[in-house]
N, C-alpha and C positions, 0 to 999 in steps of 0.2 A: 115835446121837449126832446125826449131822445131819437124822434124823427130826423127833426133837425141833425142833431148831432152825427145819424149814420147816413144820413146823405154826402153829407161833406166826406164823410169817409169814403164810403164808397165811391166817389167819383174820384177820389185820391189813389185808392187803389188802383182802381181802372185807370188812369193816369198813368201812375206809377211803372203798371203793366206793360203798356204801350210803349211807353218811354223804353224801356227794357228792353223789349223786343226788337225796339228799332235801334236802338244800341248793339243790342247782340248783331244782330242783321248786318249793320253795316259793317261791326268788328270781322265777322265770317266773309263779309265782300273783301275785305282789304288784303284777309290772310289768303283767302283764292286768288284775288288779284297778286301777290306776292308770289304764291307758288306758282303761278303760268308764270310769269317772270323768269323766275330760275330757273323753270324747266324750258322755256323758251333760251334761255341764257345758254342751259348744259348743250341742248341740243344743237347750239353754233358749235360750240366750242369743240363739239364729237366732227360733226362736219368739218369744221376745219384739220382736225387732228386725223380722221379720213385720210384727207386730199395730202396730208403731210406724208403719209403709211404708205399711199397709195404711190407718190412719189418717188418713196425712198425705196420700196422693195422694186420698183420699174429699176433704177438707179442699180440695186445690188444686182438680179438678175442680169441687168447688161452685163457690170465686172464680173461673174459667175462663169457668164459665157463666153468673153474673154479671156478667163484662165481655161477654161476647159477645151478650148481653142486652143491656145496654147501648150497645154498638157499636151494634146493627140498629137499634133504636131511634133514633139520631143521624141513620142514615146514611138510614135515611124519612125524618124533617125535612128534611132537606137536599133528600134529592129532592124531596120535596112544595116546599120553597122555588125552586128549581130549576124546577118545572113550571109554579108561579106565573109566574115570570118569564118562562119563554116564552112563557106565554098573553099576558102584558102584553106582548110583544114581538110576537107576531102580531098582535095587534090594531093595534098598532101599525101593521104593515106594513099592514094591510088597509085604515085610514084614510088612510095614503100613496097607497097604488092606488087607492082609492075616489077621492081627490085629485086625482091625475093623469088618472084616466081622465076624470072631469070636466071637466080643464084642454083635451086631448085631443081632446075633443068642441067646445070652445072654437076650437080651432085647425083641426077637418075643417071647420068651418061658413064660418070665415072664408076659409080658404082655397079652401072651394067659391063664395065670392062672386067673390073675387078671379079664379077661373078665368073665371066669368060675364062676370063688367065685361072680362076680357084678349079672352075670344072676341069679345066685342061691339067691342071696339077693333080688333080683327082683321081683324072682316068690313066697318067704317068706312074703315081704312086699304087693305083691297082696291080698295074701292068707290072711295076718291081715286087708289089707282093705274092701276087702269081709264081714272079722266078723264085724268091724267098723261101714261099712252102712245095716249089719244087725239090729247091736245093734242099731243102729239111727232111723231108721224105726221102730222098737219096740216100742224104748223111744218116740217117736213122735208118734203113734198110742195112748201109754199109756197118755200122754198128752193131744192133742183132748179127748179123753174119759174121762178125769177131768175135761176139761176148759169147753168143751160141745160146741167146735170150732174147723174149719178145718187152715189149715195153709192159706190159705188169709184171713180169717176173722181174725188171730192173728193179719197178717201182717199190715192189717185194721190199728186194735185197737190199736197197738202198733205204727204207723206213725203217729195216732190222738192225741194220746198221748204226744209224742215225739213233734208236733206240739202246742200244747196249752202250755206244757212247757216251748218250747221254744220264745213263742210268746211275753211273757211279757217280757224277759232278753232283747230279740233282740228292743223290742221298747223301755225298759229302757235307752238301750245303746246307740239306734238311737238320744232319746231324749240329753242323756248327749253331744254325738257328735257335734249336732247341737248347744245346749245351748253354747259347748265351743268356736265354730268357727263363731257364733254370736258375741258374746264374743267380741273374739278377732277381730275381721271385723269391728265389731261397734266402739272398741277402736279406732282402725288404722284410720277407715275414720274421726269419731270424731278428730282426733286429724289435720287429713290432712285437713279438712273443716274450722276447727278454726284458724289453721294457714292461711289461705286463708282470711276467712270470718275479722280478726283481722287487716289485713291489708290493708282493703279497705274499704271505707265508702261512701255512694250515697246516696241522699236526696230522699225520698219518695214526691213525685207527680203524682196527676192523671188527667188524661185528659176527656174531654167530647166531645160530636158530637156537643155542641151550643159552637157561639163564641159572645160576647156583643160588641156592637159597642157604644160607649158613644156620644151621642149627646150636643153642647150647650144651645140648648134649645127646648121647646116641639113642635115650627113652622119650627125647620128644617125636622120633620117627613111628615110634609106635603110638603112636598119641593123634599123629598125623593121617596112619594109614585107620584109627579107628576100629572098632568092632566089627569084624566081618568086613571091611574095608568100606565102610559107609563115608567116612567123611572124605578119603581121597578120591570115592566116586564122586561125591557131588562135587568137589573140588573139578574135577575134571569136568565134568557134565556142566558146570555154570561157568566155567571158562573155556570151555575149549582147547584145553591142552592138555597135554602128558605129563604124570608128576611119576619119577622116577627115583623109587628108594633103591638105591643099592648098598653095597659094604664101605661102601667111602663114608670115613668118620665124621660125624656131625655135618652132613650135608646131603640135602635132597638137589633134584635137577628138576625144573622145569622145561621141557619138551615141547615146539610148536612151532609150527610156517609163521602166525601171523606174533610180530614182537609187541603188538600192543596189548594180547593174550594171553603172553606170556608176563606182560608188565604186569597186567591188572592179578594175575596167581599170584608171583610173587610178592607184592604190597598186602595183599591178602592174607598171605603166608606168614608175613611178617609181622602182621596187626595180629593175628590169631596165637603167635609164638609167642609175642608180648605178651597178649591176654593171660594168656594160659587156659583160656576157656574155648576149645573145639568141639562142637557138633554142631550138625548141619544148618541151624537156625542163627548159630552165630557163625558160619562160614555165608551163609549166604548174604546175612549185611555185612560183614568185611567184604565180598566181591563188590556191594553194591556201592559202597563208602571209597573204595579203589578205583570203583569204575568215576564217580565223580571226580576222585584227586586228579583221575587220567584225564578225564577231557579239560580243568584246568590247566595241568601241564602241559598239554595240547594247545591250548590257546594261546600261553604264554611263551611257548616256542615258538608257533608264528610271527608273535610279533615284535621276539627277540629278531626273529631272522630279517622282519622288516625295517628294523633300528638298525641293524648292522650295516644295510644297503641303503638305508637314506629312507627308504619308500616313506611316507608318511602313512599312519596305520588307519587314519580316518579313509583314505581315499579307498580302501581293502576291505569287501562285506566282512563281517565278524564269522558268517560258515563259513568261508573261503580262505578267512584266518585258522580256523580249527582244522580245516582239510589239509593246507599248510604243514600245519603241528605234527600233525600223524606222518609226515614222512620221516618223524624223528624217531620213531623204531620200525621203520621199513631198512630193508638195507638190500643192495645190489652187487653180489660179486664181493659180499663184505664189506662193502663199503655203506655208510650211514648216506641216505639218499638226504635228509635236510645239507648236510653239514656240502655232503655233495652240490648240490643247488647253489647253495650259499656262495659257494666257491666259482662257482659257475654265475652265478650273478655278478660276481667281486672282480672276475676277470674279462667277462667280455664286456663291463662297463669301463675297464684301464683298455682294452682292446680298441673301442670304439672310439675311446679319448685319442688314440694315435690314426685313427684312420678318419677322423673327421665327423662318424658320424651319431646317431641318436645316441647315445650314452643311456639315457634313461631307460629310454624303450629296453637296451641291452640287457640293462643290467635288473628290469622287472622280468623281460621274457627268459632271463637265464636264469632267475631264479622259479619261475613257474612251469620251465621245462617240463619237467616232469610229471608235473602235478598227478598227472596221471595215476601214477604209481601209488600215491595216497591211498585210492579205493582199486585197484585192480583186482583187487584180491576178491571181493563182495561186485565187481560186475565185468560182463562180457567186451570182451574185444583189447586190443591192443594198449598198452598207456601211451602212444601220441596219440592216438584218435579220442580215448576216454579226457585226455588234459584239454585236447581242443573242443572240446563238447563242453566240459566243465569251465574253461574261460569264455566259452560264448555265453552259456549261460548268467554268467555274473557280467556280463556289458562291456564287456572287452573287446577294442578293435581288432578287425583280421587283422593287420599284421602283427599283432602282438601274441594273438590265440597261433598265428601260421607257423609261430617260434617252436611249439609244442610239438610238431609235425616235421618242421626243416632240419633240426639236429639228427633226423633218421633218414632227410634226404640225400642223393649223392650230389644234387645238385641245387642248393637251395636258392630260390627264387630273388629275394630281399638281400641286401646286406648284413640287416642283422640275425637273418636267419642264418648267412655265414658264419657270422661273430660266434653265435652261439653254438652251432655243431664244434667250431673250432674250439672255443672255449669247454668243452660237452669233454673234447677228446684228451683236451692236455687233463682235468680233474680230471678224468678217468683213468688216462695212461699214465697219472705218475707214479712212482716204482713202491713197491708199499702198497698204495693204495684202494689196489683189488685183491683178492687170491682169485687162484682157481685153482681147481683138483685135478689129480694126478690123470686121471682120465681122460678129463677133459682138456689137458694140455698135450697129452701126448696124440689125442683124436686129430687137435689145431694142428701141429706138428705134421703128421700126417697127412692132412689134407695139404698141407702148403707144399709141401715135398711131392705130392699126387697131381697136383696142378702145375706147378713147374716142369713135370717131365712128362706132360699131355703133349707135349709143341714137339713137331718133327724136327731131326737133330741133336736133339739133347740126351745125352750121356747119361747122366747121372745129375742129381739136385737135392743140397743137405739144406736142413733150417736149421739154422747157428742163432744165437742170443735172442735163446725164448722166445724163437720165433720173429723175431722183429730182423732179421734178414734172410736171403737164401742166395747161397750160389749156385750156378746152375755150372754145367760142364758141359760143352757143345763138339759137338764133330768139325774139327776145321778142312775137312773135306767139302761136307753139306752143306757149311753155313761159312762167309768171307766177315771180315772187320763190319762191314757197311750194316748188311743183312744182322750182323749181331744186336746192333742197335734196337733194330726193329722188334728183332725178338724181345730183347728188356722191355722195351714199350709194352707189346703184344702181352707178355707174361704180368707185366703189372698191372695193365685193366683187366683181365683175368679175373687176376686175385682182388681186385677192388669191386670187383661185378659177384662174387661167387661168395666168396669168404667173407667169415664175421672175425675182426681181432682187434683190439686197442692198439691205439697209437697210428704207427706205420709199418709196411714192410719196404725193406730194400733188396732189390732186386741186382744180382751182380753177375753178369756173365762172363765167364770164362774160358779165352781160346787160346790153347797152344797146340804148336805143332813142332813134335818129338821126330829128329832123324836120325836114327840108329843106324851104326854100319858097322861091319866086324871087321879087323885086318888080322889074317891070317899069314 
């Protein structure tokens, strides 16, 4: 039974199979039969599309050739056009040069005449300078032989000549030059000093080396001068100075170069007279308690002096300020060196205001002039060189420190080193404002009168008003109007080169000529 059954199947399958394959089979005939077809098909259609290609670029190449035919053809004309031209252009040229060189030739011929006729006028005009420095040589021989002179002794005569005449115009003229720019120099600063001097005003005071110490009564000197004189020694021994009892009632002297020495005695003095209690243990904390009041008041004088003048006090080291201070018991010629400075700050800063320039600068470097003088006393060398050393060191620009140094120049470098000698001279020279001793004025004196009549010519020479002029008296034999001149010059840089004096001098020469005759 199930024999049966898978026979049938089986031969169903196998059936089946066949079928299949011969389906497939044919299916894959029809689809290769299709694809030769089309590629049969594509393969005309590439050949004829070929023959189309092949056609058409025969076709373009022909036109190709044809234009490029044509091109060459154009582009000979144009050259051949082209060549033309240049020929017509050289020819051109060649009739240009053919032209010129003709012109050329025109020009060498004339100018070979012109050479001709110049040499021939050449050798004409030798020929008459020939005669020329004959006839000059004559005339010059004929001349020596009149004057009874060769030609340098004319030359001589006639430069000495030429010279003496000229001598008197030339210093007439020198003279008026000078007179004018006198003149006007003298106007200008006159006017610049007044405006200055107008708006500032300072009390004349002067200072001495003694300071008085006022007593109550005439047992506190003996109180003073102590047992066996111990206390006025260490008095003196811790300050430094001279305490002077003499018979003047109820008053001692203090004695000393330096016045801050003599300040720091007397506040000591003073503290000790209050007390009522002197010996040495309490004189020497009264110095010490003095010495401290001192360098406060020292301090606060600087920087009154820099409120006065504007400075701002910050911009100013605080020792620079105290060094400052101390020129307030210095003093020069009797004259208080701060107050001096001060003064001296205050006018060459109105100075500068009229001439244009630093004001500030002025009027810091005219008050640090000096500085120097502050410590000269305690070290070596000159005070502008000690003030210039002491404002380099606190950071001061040169031209500010050079201030310190140009008020002792005669010729100071800066303007404002001008300003300030200037400004130096008028505080110093105003009247009051220095002494000087009798010695010492009559020595100035002297010397000015001994320079004056050093110069040949001069007669006689007085110095009138305190020295601040001199007349001279001259030989008007020796010396003419002109030559006087000179000598006032002469005599005044002299006395500007030699001599030391405040202010100015003026110099005045005087010539007359006395003719005496008797009638008998």
């Amino acid at each position: 039974m199930l024999t049966e059954i898978l026979i049938p199947a089986v031969v169903g399958l196998a059936v089946g199979v066949f079928v299949g394959y011969a389906l497939r089979k044919a299916r894959a005939k029809k689809t290769t039969d299709e694809a030769e077809a089309r590629a049969e098909k594509m393969l005309a259609e590439a050949k004829i599309k070929q023959q189309q290609i092949i056609q058409e670029t025969k076709s373009s190449e022909q036109d190709s050739l044809i234009r490029a035919k044509e091109k060459a053809l154009k582009i000979i004309d144009e050259a051949k056009h082209e060549e033309q031209s240049r020929r017509r252009d050289i020819q051109d040229q060649q009739r240009r040069i053919e032209k010129r060189e003709n012109m050329f030739d025109e020009k060498l011929m004339e100018f070979e005449d012109k050479k001709t006729r110049l040499e021939e006028r050449t050798k004409e005009a030798e020929a008459i300078k020939d005669q020329l420095n004959q006839l000059k040589d004559e005339q010059l021989l004929k001349l020596q032989e009149v004057a009874g002179m060769d030609t340098d002794q004319a030359k001589d005569h006639l430069l000495k000549q030429v010279e003496n005449d000229a001598h008197d115009s030339l210093m007439s003229r020198l003279r008026k030059i000078e007179k004018e720019s006198e003149e006007e120099l003298e106007k200008k600063s006159r006017q610049i000093l007044s405006l200055a001097l107008t708006r500032f005003a300072s009390s004349v005071s002067t200072d001495t080396t003694t300071t008085k110490v006022t007593l109550p009564n005439d047992e506190m000197k003996g109180r003073v001068i102590g047992k066996e004189g111990r206390n006025i020694k260490a008095i003196e021994m811790l300050t430094g100075t001279e305490v002077i009892v003499d018979d003047t009632p109820e008053q001692i002297t203090i004695s000393g170069f330096s016045p801050i020495r003599r300040q720091v005695a007397k506040r000591a003095l003073d503290e000790l007279i209050k007390d009522g209690r002197i010996h040495p243990a309490r004189i020497e904390e009264c110095i010490m308690n003095a010495k401290k009041s001192i360098a406060k008041d020292l301090r606060k004088a600087g920087e009154d002096a820099l409120y006065q003048l504007g400075i701002p006090v910050s911009s100013i080291d605080p020792k620079l300020i105290s060094i400052l201070g101390r020129m307030k018991y210095r003093t020069s010629y009797g004259q208080n060196a701060l107050q001096h400075s001060i003064e001296v700050g205050i006018i060459s800063g109105m100075i500068a205001d009229e001439l244009g320039a630093d004001s500030a600068g002025a009027r810091k470097g005219g008050l640090f002039h000096d500085i120097g003088k502050a410590v000269d006393h305690d070290m070596q060398g000159a005070h502008p060189e000690i003030g210039y050393n002491i404002l380099k060191k606190f950071g001061f620009p040169e031209e500010l420190c050079y201030q310190s140094i140009a008020h002792h120049e005669d010729r100071p470098r800066t303007i404002e080193g001008s300003i300030v000698k200037a400004a130096d001279a008028i505080s110093g020279a105003r009247p009051g404002a220095r002494k000087q001793s009798l010695e010492q004025f009559i020595q100035r004196m002297e010397e000015l009168e001994r320079t004056a009549s050093s110069f040949e010519g001069v007669e006689k020479a007085y110095a009138i008003q305190a020295g601040r002029e001199v007349r001279v008296f001259i030989n008007p034999e020796h010396i003419n109007d002109l030559e006087a001149y000179r000598l006032a010059k002469d005599i005044a840089n002299k006395v500007e080169a030699e001599l030391s004096y405040p202010g100015e001098v003026k110099v005045m020469i005087i010539r007359e000529t006395r003719v005496i005759e008797y009638a008998r």
